[in-house]
LUMTORLUM-481723 format. One line per field, with one value per residue: residue number from 0; residue in three letters; x, y, z of N, C-alpha, C in turn. Coordinates in Angstrom, 2 decimals. Example, Ala and Ser with C-alpha at 12.3 -4.5 7.8 and 13.67 -1.06 7.14 Angstrom:
<rs>
seq: (0	1)
type: (ALA	SER)
n.u: (13.19	12.85)
n.v: (-5.69	-2.25)
n.w: (7.80	7.08)
ca.u: (12.30	13.67)
ca.v: (-4.50	-1.06)
ca.w: (7.80	7.14)
c.u: (13.20	12.90)
c.v: (-3.30	0.03)
c.w: (7.80	7.87)
</rs>
This chain:
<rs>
seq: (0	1	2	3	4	5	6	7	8	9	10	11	12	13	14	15	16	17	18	19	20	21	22	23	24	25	26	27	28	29	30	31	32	33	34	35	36	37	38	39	40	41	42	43	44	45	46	47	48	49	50	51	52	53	54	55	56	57	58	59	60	61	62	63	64	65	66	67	68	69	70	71	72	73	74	75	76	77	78	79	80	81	82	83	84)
type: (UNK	UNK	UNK	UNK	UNK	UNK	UNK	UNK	UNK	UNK	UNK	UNK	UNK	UNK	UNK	UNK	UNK	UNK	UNK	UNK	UNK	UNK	UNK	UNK	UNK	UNK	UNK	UNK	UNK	UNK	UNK	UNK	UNK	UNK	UNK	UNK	UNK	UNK	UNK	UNK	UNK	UNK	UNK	UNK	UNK	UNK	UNK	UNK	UNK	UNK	UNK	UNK	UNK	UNK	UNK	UNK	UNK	UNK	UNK	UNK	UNK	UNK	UNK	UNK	UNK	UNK	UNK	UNK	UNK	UNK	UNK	UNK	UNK	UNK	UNK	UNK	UNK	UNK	UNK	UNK	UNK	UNK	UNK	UNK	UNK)
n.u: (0.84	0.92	0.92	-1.25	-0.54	-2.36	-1.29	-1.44	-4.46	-4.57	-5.19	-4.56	-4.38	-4.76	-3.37	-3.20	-0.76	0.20	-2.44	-3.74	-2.88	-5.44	-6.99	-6.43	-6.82	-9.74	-10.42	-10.41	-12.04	-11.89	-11.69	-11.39	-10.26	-11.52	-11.57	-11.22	-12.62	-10.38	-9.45	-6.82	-6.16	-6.14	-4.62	-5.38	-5.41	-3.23	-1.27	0.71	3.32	4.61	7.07	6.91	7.00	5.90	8.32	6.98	4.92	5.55	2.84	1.92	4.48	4.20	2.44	4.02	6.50	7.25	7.43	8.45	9.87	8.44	5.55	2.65	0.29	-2.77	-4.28	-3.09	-0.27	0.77	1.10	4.04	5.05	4.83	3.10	3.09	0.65)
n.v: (-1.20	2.08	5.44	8.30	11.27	14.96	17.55	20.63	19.71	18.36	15.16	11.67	8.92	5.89	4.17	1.42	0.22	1.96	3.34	6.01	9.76	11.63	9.90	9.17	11.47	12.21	9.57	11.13	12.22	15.41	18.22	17.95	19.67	18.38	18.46	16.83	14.64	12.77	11.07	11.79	14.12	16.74	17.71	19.81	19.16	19.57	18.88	19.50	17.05	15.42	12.51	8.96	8.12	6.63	7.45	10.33	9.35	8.95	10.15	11.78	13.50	15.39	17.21	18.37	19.22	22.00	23.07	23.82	22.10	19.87	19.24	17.23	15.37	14.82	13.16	10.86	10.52	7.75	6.23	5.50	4.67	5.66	9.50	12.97	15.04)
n.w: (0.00	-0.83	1.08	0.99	1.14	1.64	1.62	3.40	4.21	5.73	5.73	5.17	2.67	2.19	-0.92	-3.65	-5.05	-8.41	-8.82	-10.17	-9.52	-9.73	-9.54	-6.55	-5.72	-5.61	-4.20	-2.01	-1.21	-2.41	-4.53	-7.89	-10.81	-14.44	-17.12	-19.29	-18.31	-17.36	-19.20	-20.05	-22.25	-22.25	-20.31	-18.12	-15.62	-13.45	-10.67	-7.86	-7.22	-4.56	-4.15	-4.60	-6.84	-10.43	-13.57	-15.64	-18.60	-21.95	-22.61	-20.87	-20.81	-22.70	-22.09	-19.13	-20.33	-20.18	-17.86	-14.32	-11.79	-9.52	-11.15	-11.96	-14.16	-13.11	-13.59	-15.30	-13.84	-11.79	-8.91	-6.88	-4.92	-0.89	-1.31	-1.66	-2.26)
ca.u: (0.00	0.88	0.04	-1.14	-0.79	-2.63	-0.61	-2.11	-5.55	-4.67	-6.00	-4.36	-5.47	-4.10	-3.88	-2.70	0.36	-0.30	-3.62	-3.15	-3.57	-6.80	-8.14	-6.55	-7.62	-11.08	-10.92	-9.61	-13.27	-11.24	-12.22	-9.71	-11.19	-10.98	-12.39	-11.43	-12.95	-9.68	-8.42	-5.47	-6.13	-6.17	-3.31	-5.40	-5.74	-1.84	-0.76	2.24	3.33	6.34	7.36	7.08	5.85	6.26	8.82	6.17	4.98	5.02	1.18	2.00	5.41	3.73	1.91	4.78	8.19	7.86	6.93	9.81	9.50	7.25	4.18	2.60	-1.04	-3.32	-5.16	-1.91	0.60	0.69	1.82	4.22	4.97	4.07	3.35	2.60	-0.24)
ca.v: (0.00	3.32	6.49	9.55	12.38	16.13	18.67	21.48	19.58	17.10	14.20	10.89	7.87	4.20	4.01	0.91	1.30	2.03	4.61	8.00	10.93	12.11	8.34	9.65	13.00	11.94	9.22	11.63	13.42	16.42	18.40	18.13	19.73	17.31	18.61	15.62	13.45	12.27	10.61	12.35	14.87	17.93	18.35	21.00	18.36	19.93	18.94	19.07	16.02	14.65	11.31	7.27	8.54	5.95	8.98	10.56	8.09	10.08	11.44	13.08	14.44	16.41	18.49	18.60	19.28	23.07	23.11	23.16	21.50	18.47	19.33	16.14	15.67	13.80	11.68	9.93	9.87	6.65	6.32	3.65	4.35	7.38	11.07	13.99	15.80)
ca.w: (0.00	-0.61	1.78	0.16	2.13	0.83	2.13	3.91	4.03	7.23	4.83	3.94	2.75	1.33	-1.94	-4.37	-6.27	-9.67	-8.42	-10.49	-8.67	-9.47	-8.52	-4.87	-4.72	-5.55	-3.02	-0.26	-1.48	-2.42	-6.17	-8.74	-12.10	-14.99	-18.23	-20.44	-17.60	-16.73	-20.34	-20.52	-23.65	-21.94	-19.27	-17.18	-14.05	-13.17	-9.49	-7.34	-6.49	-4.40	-3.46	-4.96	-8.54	-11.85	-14.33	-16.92	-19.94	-23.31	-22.85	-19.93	-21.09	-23.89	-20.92	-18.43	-20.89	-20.21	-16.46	-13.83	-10.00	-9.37	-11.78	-12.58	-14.59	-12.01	-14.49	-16.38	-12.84	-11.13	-7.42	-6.33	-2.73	-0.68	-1.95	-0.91	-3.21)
c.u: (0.88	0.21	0.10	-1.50	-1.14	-1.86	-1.65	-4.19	-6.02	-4.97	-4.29	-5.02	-4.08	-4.58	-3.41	-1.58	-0.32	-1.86	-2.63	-3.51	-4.49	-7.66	-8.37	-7.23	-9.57	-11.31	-10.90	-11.32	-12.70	-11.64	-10.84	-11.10	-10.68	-11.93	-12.36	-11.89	-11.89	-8.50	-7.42	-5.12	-5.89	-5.26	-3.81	-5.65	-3.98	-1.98	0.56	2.38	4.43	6.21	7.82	6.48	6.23	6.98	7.21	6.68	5.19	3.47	1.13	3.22	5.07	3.33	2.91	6.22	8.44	7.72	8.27	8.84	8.74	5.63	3.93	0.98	-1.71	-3.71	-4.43	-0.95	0.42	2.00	2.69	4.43	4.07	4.14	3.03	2.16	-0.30)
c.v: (1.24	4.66	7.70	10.50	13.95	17.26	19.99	21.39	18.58	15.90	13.36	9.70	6.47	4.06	2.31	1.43	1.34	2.61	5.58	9.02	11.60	10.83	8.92	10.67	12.81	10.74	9.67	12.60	14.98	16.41	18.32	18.24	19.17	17.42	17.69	14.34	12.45	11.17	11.02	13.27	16.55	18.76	19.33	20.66	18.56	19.68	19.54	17.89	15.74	13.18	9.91	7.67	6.97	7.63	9.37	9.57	9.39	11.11	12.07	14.10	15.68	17.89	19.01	19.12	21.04	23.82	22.71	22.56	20.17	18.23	17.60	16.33	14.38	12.72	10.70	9.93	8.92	6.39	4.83	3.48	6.01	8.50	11.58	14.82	17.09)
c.w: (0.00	0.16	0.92	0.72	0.85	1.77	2.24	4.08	5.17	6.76	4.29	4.37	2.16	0.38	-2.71	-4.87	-8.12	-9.98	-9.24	-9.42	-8.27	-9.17	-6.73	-4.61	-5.08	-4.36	-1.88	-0.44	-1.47	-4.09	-7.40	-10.37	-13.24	-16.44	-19.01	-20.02	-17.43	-18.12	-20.63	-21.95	-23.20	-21.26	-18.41	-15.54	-13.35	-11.57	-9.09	-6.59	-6.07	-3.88	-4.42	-6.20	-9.69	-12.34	-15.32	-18.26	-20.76	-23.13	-21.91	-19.89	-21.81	-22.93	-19.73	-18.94	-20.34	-19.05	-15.56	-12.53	-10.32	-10.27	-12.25	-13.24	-14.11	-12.67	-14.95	-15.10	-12.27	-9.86	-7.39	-5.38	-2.58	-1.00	-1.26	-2.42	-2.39)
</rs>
């Protein structure tokens, strides 16, 4: 199991490994806006994430190449140990 802690929200939870981000922040019942309903076409579901990540596949590089720090896109990241969202 992975823990997924939300920073500045007191909230974590146990996730699976291989949960994306917006799986967690929707199970922590927290909003994450998701115009392409979460398929990965859009890139505007932008987090910060630190911790146990998988690197970015290709469909989430496209949205992250020109972004510095931890940006990840909730719908296409996949956890493998613990984060901090």
């Amino acid at each position: 199991m992975a823990r997924i802690s939300f920073k500045n929200k007191n909230i974590s939870i146990d996730v699976e490994p291989g949960t994306t981000l917006s799986d967690c922040i929707r199970r922590a019942n927290l909003y994450l806006e998701t115009p392409c309903n979460c398929i990965g076409i859009c890139g505007k579901c932008r987090v910060i994430a630190v911790g146990e990540l998988y690197p970015p596949a290709s469909d989430e590089q496209v949205f992250i190449n020109d972004i510095a720090g931890n940006t990840r896109i909730a719908c296409l990241a996949k956890v493998i140990g613990d984060t901090e969202i």
